[in-house]
C-alpha beads as a LAMMPS data file, in Angstrom:
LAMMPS data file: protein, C-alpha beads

145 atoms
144 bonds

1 atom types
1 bond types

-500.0 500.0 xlo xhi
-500.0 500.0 ylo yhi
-500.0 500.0 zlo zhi

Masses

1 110.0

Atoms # bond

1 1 1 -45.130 -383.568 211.158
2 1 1 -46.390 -385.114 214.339
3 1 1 -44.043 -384.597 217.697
4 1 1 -41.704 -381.872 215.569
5 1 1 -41.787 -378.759 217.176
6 1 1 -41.851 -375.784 215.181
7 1 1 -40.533 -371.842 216.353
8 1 1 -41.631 -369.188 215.125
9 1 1 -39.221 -365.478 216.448
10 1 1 -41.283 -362.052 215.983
11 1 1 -40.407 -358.473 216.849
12 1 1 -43.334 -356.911 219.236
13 1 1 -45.075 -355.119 216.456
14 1 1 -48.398 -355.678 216.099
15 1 1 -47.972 -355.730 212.471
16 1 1 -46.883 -359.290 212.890
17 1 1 -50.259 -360.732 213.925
18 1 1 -51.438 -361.762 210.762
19 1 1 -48.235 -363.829 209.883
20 1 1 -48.419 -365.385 213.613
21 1 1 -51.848 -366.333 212.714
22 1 1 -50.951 -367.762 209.207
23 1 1 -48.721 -369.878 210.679
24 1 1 -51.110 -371.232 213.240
25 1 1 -53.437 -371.796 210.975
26 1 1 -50.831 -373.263 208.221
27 1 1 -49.233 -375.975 211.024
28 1 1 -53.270 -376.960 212.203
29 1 1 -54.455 -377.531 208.489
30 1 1 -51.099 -379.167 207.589
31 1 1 -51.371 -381.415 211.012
32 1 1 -55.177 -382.083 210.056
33 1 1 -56.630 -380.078 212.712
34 1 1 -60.351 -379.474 212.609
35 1 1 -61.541 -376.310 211.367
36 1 1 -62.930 -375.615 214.642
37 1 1 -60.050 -376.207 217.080
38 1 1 -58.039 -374.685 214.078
39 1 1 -59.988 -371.213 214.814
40 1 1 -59.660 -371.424 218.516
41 1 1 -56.188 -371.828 218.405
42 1 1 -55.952 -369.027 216.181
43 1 1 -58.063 -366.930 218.569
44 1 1 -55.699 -368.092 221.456
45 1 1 -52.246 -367.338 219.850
46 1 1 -53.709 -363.677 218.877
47 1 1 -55.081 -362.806 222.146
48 1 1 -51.757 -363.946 223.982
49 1 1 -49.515 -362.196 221.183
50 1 1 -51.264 -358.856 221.724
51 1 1 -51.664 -359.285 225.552
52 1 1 -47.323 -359.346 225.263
53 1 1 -46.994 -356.723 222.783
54 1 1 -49.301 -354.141 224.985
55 1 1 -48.580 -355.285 227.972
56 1 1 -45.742 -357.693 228.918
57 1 1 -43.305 -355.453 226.348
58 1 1 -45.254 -352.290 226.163
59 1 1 -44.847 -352.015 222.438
60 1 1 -41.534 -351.996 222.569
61 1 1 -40.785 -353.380 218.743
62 1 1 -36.826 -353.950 219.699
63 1 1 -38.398 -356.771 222.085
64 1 1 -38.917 -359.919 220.390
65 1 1 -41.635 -362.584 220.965
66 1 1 -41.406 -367.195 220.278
67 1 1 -44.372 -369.025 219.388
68 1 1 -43.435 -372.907 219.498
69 1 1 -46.028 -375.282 218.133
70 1 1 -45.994 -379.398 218.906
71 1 1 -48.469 -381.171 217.235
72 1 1 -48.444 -384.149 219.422
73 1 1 -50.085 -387.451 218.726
74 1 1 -53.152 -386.738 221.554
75 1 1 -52.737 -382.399 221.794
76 1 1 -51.660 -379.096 220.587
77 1 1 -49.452 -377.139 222.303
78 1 1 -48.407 -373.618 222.100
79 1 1 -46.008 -371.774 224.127
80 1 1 -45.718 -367.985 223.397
81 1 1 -42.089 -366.936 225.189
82 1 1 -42.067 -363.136 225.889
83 1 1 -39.155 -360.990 227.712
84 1 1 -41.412 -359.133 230.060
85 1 1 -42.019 -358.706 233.890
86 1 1 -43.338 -361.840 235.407
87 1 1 -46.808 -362.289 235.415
88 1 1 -49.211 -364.187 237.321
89 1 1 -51.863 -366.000 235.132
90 1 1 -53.926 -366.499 238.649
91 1 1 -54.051 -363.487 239.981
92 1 1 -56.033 -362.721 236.216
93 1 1 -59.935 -362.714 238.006
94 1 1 -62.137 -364.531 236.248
95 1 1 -65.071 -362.409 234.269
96 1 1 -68.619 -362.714 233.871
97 1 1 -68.847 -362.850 230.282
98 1 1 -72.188 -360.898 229.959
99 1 1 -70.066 -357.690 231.729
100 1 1 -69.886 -354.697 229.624
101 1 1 -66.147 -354.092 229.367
102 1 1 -63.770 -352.181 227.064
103 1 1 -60.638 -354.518 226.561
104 1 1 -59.605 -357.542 229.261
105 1 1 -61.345 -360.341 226.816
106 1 1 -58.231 -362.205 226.196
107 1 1 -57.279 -364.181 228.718
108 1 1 -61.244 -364.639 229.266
109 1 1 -61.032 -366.026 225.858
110 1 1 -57.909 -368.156 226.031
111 1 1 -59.403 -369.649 229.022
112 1 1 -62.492 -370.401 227.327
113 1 1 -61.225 -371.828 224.003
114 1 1 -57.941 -374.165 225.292
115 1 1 -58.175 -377.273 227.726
116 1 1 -54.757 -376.005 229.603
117 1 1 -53.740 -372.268 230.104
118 1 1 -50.700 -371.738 232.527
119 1 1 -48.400 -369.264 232.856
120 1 1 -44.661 -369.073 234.226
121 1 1 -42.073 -367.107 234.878
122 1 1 -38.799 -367.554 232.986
123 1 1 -36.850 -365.105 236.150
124 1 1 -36.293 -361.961 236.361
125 1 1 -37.785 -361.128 232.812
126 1 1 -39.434 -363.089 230.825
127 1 1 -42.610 -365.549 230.783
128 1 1 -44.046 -368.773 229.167
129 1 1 -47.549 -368.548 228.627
130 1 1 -48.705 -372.400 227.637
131 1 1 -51.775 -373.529 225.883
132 1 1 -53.183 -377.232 224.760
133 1 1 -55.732 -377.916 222.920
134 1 1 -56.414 -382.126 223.377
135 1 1 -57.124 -384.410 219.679
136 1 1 -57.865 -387.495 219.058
137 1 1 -55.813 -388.565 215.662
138 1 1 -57.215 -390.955 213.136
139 1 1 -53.996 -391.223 210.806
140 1 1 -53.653 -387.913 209.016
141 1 1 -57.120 -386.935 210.429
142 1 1 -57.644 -385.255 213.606
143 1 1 -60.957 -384.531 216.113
144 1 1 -60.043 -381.770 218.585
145 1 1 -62.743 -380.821 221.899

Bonds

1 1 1 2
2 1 2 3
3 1 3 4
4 1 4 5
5 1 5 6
6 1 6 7
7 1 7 8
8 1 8 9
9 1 9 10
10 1 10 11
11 1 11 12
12 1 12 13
13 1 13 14
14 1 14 15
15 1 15 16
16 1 16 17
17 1 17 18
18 1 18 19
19 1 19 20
20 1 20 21
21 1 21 22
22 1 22 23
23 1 23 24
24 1 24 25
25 1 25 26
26 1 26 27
27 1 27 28
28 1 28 29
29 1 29 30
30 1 30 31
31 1 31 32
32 1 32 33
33 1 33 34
34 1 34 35
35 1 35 36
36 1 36 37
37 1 37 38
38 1 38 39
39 1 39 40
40 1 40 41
41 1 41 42
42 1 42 43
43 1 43 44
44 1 44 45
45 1 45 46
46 1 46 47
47 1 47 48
48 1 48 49
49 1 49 50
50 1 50 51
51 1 51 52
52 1 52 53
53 1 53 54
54 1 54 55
55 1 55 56
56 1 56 57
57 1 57 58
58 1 58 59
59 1 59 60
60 1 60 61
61 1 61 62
62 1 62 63
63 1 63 64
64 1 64 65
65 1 65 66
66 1 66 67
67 1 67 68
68 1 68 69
69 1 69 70
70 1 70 71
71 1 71 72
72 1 72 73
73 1 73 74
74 1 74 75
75 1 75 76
76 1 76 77
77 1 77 78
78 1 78 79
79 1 79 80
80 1 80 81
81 1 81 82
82 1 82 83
83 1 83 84
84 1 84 85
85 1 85 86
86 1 86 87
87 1 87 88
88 1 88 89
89 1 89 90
90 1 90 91
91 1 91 92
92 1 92 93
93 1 93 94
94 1 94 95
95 1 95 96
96 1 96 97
97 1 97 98
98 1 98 99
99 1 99 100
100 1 100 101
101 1 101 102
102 1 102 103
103 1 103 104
104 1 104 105
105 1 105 106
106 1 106 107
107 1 107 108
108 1 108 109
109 1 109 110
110 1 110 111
111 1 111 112
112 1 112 113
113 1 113 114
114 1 114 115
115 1 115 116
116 1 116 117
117 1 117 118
118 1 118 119
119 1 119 120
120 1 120 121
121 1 121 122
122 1 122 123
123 1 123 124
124 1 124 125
125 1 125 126
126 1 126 127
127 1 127 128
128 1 128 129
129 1 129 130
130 1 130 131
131 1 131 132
132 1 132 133
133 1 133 134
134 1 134 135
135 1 135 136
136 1 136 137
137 1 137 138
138 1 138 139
139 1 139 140
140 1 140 141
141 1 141 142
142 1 142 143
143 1 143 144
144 1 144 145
């Protein structure tokens, strides 16, 4: 299970979140992911699957969307592979979280819950938005921060 990457191709529909998020949250219990890092994770992978269906494909269902997982023997890493215009994770300002705000809690969040958050262009189209999450493994048993 460890080092095996799994993928994971979606249509941009945001019908597909919950099975995105099932199979987040299958892969971290399966891997032996804590409950806690399970649920950020979660929280991570939904937020950056609806920030590319809205925005990044414009709910365009005929666009598709990868999630790859690696349960590695010290991390978890996600990359979410989308076929939009490039974006610039940095130019994203960082909020105050105590702002009243409708929407723009995402990448706010993703920031918050994952140790690494990056963001790069795949060209003309296209972008790899990449999130860890670092463990410590005892066997099958895992502690993530």
């Amino acid at each position: 299970m460890y080092g095996l990457p799994v993928t994971l191709s979606l249509p941009s529909d945001f019908r597909v979140l919950p099975a995105a998020r099932a199979a987040v949250e299958a892969l971290c219990t399966e891997g032996g992911i804590d409950p806690g890092a399970t649920n950020a994770l979660i929280i991570a992978v939904h937020e950056a699957i609806s920030n590319v269906i809205r925005h990044a494909h414009r709910n365009c269902p005929e666009s598709y969307f990868q999630i790859h997982c690696l349960l590695a023997s010290d991390r978890v890493e996600i990359r979410i592979v989308d076929e939009g215009e490039p974006f610039d994770l940095t130019a994203v300002p960082y909020l105050d979280p105590s702002e009243l705000r409708f929407g723009g809690r995402g990448i706010y969040l993703m920031r918050t819950l994952m140790d690494e958050l990056t963001c790069m262009s795949r060209g003309e189209r296209g972008n790899v938005l990449r999130m860890v999450k670092f463990c410590e493994r005892n066997s099958h048993r895992s502690h993530c921060s």
